[in-house]
C-alpha positions in Angstrom: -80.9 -9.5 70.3 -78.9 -11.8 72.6 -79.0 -14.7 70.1 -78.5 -12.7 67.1 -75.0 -11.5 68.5 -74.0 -15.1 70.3 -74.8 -16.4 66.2 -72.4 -13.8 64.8 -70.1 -14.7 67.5 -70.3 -18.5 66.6 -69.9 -17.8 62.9 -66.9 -15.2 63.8 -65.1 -18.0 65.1 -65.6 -21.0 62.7 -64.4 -18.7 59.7 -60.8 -18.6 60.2 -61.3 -22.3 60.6 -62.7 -22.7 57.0 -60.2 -20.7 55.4 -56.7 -22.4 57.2 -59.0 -25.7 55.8 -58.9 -24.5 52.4 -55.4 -23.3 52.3 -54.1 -26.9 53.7 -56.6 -28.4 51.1 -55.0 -25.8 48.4 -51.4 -26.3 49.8 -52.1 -30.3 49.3 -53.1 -30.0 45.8 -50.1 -27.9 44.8 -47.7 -30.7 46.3 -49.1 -32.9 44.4 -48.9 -31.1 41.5 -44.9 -30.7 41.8 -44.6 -34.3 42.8 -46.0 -35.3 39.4 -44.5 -32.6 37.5 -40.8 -33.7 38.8 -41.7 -37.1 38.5 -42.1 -36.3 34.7 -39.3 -34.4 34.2 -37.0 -37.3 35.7 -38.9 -39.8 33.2 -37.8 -37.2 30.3 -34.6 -37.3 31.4 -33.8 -40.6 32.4 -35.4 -40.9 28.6 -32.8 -38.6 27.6 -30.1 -40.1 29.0 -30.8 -43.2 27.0 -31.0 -41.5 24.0 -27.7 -39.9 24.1 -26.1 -43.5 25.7 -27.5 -45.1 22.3 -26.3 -42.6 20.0 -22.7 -42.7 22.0 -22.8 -46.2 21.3 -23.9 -46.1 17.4 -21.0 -43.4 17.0 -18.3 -45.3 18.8 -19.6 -49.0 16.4 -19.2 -46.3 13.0 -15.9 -45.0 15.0 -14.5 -48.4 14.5 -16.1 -49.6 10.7 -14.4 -45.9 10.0 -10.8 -47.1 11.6 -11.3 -50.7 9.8 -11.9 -48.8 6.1 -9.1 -46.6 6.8 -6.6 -49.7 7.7 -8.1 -51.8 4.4 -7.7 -48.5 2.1 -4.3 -47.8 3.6 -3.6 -51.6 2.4 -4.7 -51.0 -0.9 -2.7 -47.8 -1.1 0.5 -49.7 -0.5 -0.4 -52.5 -2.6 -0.4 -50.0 -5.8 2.3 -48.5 -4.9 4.3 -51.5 -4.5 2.8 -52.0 -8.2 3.6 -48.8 -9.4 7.5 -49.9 -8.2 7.5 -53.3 -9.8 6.1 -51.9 -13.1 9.0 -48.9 -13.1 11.5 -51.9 -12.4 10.1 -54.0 -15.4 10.5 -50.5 -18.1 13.6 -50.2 -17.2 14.6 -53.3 -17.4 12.9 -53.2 -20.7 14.8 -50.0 -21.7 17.8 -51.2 -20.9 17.1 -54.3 -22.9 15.7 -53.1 -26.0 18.6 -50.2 -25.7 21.4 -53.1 -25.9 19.5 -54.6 -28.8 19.4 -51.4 -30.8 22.4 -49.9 -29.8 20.4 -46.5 -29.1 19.9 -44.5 -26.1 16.0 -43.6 -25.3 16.9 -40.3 -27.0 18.6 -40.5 -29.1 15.8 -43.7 -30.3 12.9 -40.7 -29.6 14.7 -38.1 -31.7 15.2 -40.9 -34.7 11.5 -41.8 -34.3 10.3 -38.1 -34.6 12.4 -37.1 -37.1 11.1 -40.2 -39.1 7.6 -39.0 -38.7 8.5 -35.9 -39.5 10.1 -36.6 -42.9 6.5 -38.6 -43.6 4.1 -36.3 -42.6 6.0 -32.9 -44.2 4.9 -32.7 -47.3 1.1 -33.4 -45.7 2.0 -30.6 -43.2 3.1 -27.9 -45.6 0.2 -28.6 -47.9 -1.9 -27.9 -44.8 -0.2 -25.2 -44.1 -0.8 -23.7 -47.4 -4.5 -24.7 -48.1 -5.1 -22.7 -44.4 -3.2 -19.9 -45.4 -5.0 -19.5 -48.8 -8.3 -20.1 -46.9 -7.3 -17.6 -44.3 -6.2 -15.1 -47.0 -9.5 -15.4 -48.9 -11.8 -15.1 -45.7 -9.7 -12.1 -44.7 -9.7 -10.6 -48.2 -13.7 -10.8 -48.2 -14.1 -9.7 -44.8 -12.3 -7.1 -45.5 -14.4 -5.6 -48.3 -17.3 -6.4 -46.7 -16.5 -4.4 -43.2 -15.4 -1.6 -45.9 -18.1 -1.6 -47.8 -20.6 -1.2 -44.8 -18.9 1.1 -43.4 -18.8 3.6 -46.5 -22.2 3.4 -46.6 -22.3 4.8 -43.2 -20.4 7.2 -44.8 -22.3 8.7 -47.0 -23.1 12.4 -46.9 -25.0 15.0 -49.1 -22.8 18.3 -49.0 -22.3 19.6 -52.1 -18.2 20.9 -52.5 -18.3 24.7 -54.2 -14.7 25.8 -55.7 -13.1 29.0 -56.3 -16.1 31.0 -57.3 -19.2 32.8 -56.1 -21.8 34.8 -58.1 -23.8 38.1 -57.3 -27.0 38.6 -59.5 -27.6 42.1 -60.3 -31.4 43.3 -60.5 -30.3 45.3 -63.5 -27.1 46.4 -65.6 -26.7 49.8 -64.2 -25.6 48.4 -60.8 -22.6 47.4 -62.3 -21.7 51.2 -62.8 -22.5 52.5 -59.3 -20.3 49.5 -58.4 -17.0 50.3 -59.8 -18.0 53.7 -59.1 -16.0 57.3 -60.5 -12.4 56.1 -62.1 -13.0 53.1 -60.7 -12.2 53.7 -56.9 -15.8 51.4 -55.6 -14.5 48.3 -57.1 -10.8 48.8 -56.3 -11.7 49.6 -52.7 -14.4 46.7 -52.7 -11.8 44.7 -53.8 -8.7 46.2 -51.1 -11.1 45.2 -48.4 -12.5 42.1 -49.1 -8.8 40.6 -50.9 -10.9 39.1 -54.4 -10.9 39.7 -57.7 -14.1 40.8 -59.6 -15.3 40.3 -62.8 -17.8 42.4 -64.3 -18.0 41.0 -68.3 -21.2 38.5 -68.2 -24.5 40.4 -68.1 -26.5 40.7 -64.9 -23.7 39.0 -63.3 -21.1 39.7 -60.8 -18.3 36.6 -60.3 -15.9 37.0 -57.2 -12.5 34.5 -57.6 -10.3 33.7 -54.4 -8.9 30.8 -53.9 -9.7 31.3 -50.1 -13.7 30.8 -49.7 -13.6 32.5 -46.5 -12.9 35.9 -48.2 -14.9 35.1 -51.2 -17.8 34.1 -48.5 -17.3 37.2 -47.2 -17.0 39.2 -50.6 -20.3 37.5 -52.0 -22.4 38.3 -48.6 -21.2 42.2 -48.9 -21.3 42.5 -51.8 -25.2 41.7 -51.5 -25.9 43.6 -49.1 -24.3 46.6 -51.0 -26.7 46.5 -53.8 -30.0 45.6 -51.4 -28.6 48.7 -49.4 -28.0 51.0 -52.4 -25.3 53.1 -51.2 -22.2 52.2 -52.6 -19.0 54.0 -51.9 -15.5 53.2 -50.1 -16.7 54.0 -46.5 -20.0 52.0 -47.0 -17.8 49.4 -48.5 -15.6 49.1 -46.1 -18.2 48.9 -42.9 -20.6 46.7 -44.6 -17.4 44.2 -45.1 -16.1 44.6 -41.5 -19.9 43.8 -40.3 -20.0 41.0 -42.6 -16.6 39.5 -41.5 -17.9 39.3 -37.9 -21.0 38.0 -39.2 -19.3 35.2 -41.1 -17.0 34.4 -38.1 -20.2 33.8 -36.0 -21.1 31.3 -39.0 -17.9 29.7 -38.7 -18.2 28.6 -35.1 -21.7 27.3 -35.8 -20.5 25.3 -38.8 -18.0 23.6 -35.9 -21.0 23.1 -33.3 -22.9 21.3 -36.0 -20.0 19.3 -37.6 -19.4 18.1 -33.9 -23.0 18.0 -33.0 -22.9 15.2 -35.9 -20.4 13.0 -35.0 -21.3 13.1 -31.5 -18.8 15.5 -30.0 -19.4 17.3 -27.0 -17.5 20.0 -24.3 -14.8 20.9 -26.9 -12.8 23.7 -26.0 -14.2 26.8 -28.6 -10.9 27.6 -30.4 -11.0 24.1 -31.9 -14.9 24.8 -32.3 -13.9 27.8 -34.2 -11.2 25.9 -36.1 -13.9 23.0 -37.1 -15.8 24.9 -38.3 -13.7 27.0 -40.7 -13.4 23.5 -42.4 -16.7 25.1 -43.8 -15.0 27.3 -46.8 -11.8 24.9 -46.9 -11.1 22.5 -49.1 -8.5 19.7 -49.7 -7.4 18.7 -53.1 -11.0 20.3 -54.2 -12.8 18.6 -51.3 -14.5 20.4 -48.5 -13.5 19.4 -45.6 -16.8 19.4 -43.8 -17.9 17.0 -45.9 -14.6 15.1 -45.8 -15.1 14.9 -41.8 -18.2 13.8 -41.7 -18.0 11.1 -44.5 -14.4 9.5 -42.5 -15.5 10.1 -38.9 -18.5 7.8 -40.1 -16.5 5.2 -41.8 -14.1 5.0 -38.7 -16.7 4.7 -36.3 -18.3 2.0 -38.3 -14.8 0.3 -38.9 -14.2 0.8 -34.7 -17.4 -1.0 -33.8 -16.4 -4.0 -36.7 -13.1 -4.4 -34.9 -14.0 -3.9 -31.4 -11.8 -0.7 -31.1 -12.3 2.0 -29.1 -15.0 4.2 -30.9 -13.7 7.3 -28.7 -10.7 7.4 -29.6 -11.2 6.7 -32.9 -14.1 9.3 -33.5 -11.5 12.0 -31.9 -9.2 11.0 -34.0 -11.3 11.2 -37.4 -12.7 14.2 -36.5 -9.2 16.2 -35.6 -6.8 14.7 -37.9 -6.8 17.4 -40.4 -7.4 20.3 -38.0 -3.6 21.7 -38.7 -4.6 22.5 -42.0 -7.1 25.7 -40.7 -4.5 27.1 -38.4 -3.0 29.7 -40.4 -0.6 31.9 -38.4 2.1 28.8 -37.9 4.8 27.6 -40.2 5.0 23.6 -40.1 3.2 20.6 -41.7 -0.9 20.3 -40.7 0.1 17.0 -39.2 2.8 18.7 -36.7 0.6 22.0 -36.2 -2.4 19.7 -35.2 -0.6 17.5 -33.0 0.6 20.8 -31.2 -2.8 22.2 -31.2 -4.6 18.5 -29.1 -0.8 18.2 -26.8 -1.9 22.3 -25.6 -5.4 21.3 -24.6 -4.4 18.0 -23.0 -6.0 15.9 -25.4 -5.3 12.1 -24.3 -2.3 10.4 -26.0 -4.1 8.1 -28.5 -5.8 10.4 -29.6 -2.8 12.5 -30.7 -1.1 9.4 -31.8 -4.1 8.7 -34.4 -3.5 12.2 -35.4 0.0 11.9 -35.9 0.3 8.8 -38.0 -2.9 9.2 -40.3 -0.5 10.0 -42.9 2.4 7.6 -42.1 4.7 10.1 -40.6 5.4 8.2 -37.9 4.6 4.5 -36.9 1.2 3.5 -36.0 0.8 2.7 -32.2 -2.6 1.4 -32.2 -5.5 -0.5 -33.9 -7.4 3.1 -33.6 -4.8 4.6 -35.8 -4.7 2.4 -38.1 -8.7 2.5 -38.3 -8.3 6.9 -38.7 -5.9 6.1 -41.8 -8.0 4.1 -43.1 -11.1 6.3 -43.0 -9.2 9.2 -44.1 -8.0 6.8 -47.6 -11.1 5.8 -48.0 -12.9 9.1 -48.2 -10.6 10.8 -50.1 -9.5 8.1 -52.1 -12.9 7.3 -53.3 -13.6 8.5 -57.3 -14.2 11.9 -58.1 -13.7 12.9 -54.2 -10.8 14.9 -54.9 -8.4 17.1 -57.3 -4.8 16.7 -57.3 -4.3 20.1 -58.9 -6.2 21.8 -56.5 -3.9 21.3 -53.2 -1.1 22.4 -55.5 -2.7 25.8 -56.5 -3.6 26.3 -53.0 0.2 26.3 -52.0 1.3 28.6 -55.4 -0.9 30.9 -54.2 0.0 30.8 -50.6 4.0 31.1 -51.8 2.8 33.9 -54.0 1.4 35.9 -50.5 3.8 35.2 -48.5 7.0 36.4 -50.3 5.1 39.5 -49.9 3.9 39.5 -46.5 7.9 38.9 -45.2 9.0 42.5 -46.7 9.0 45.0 -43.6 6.3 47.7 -44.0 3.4 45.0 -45.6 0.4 45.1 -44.1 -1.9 42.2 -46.1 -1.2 41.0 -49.5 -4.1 38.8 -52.0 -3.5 36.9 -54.8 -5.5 37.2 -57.4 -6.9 35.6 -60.9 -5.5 32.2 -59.9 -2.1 33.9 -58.6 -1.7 36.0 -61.9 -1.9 39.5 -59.7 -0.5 40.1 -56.6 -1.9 43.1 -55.0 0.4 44.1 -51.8 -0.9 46.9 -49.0 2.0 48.4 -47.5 1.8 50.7 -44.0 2.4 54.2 -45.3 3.9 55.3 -42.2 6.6 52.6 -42.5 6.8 53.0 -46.6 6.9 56.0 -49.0 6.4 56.2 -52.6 10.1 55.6 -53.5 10.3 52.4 -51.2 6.9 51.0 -52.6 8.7 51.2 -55.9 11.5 49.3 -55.1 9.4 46.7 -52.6 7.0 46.0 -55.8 10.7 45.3 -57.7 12.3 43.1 -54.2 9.2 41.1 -54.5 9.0 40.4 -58.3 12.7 39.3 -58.3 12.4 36.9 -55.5 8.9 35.2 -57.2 11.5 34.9 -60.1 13.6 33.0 -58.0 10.7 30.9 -56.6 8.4 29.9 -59.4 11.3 29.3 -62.8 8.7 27.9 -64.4 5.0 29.7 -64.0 1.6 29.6 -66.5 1.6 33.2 -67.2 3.0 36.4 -65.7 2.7 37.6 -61.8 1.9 41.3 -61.7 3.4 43.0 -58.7 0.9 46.1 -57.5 1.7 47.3 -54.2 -0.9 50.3 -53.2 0.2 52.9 -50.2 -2.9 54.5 -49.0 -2.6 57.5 -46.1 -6.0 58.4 -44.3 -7.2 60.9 -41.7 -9.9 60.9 -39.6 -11.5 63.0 -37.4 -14.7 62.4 -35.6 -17.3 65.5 -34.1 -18.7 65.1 -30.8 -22.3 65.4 -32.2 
């Protein structure tokens, strides 16, 4: 037991010995280690050092080749400008030699020269001159035609223009009896309401004249229904028109959607909608006017993207050049009324300009506008496009109306068989019999005074009606 605890004893002390051994032994090792370690670092940068020394030197050796090329260039430099001097010395001594020989001054010698080459070369120029120009003009000339030409074939369009009259079919020949109805009163209130004159003499058929298709439109479409309905009499009549006018209105605005639908017009305000599409039942010099749109809005918008135009402005500006000529409670040219029209909705200035010039009125102010009046000739100037007769009956007839419609007391007034009849309806609170007398006499004198010279006679029939109505609760 003794020994075993004297052992541990012994073995107790040698430990710490061991382990101060192996930590001096450890300690040794890691001395060494530094020693070589900063004994590499001061090779690398003793090595360093000896880099940078040599690249010092190589700069400072390019340093001075640099300074050496500098002084020979700068000795070059002065050598040609010394040059430069000596040659100016020997022109002028030259100019001043030849100018004592000749007796001119260098310009007045450089104007004789040019005016000498001149005089040779003239006659060469202005045959130049000319050749280009007829070049030019023939090139144009075809151009021309052929940017025309492809552009009216964008133009084409397939509406068919109507006139001045619309015909009814009648299933049989006794519905021309319950039409004009006892003494006549069916027809003559058909035709009160509705503004048209009907004729009654070919068999089976009913023909309505107006020269505005709008009524006649609306005098057809009744007039149909009347007979599919059956019950023909004034108050009939008169709803079945009213219903129809509201109907044809509704037409009217859809006939503008579509028209700008076409061309590719969008977020228009919906009076000139409404306005566009009354181009529907108009017509100018016997052409409709949808069609008319649609065939020059075409053209220009080829002729814009030929000429690198704006095709905004010009497709604006071929779709509301003729818009004035649908707004019919204004006095005024359909140039000024539709410039006033596109200046109240803010419509951007070119645009107006191109509306206000497509019939020369006033100066062209762009390549746009010029490209609008161009459409516009070329659709209606193409053959069988339009009637020159036809624009002037229009305004007879409107004359015709509105001598009438000035008198105090006239409610409406329609011309009738081509402006041959002129049937006034005056307000019978405002006029009597005695006064409808002399209005129908005040307005025959002053379409005496308007029209010396008129195919035919005018007859004057002014028609005071009085009505009461009363309406039950049941």
């Amino acid at each position: 037991m003794l020994q075993k605890i004297f052992r541990r004893f012994l073995i107790d002390r040698e430990q710490p010995k061991k382990i101060i051994a192996e930590a001096q032994e450890k300690a040794s090792q890691i001395v060494s280690q530094a020693q070589q370690e900063a004994r590499r670092l001061m090779n690398e940068a003793l090595e360093l050092e000896k880099q940078l020394v040599f690249r010092q030197q190589q700069l400072e050796k390019k340093e001075t080749i640099l300074e050496s090329e500098k002084k020979e260039i700068q000795k070059k430099i002065n050598e040609i400008e010394a040059l430069k001097k000596q040659i100016e010395q020997k022109k002028e001594e030259m100019r001043l030699k030849l100018e004592k020989i000749s007796r001119l001054t260098q310009e007045e010698a450089k104007n004789l020269l040019i005016s000498i080459w001149e005089e040779r070369l003239k006659e060469k120029i202005a045959n130049q001159i000319k050749a280009a120009e007829e070049e030019i003009k023939i090139k144009a000339d075809e151009k021309a035609k052929e940017i025309l030409a492809d552009a009216m074939r964008y133009g084409a369009t397939d509406y068919v223009a109507e006139y001045t009259l619309s015909t009814v079919n009648l299933p049989d020949e006794s519905f021309k009896g319950r039409i004009i109805g006892k003494d006549g009163r069916n027809i003559r209130a058909f035709e009160l309401a509705t503004g048209v004159d009907v004729d009654l003499e070919e068999e089976k058929v009913i023909k309505i004249s107006s020269f505005d298709a709008i009524k006649r439109e609306v005098a057809r479409v009744s007039l149909e229904r009347l007979i599919k309905d059956g019950r023909i009499q004034p108050q009939r009549i008169e709803e079945i028109v009213k219903k129809t006018q509201e109907e044809i209105e509704k037409v009217i605005y859809k006939a503008g959607e579509e028209l700008t639908r076409k061309i590719g017009v969008y977020n228009l305000p919906s009076e000139i909608i409404r306005l566009l599409g009354r181009f529907k039942y108009r017509y100018s010099y016997g052409q409709n006017m949808i069609a008319h749109t649609l065939e020059e809005t075409r053209i220009g918008i080829a002729l814009a993207y030929e000429l690198k135009a704006d095709v905004n402005v010009v497709r604006l500006g071929c779709l509301l050049h003729d818009i004035g000529k649908v707004i019919a409670d204004k006095e005024g040219s359909h140039v000024d009324l539709g410039v006033q029209l596109l200046q109240k909705y803010h419509f951007p200035k070119k645009v107006i300009d191109c509306v206000a010039s497509h019939h020369e009125d006033v100066p062209f102010s762009s390549v746009e506008a010029v490209i609008v009046y161009i459409a516009d000739a070329v659709s209606g100037g193409r053959p069988a496009a339009r009637h020159e007769d036809f624009e002037e009956y229009l305004r007879r007839i409107k004359t015709i109306e509105d001598v009438a419609k000035s008198k105090k007391g006239v409610a409406d007034a329609y011309a009738l068989q081509a402006g041959r009849e002129l049937r006034v309806i005056v307000k019978p609170k405002e006029v009597n019999d005695n006064e409808a007398t002399v209005l129908a006499e005040k307005i025959r004198e002053e379409l005496e005074e308007k029209f010396a010279v008129f195919p035919g006679q005018i007859k004057v029939t002014v028609i005071r009606e009085y009505r009461a109505e009363a309406v039950t609760k049941i």
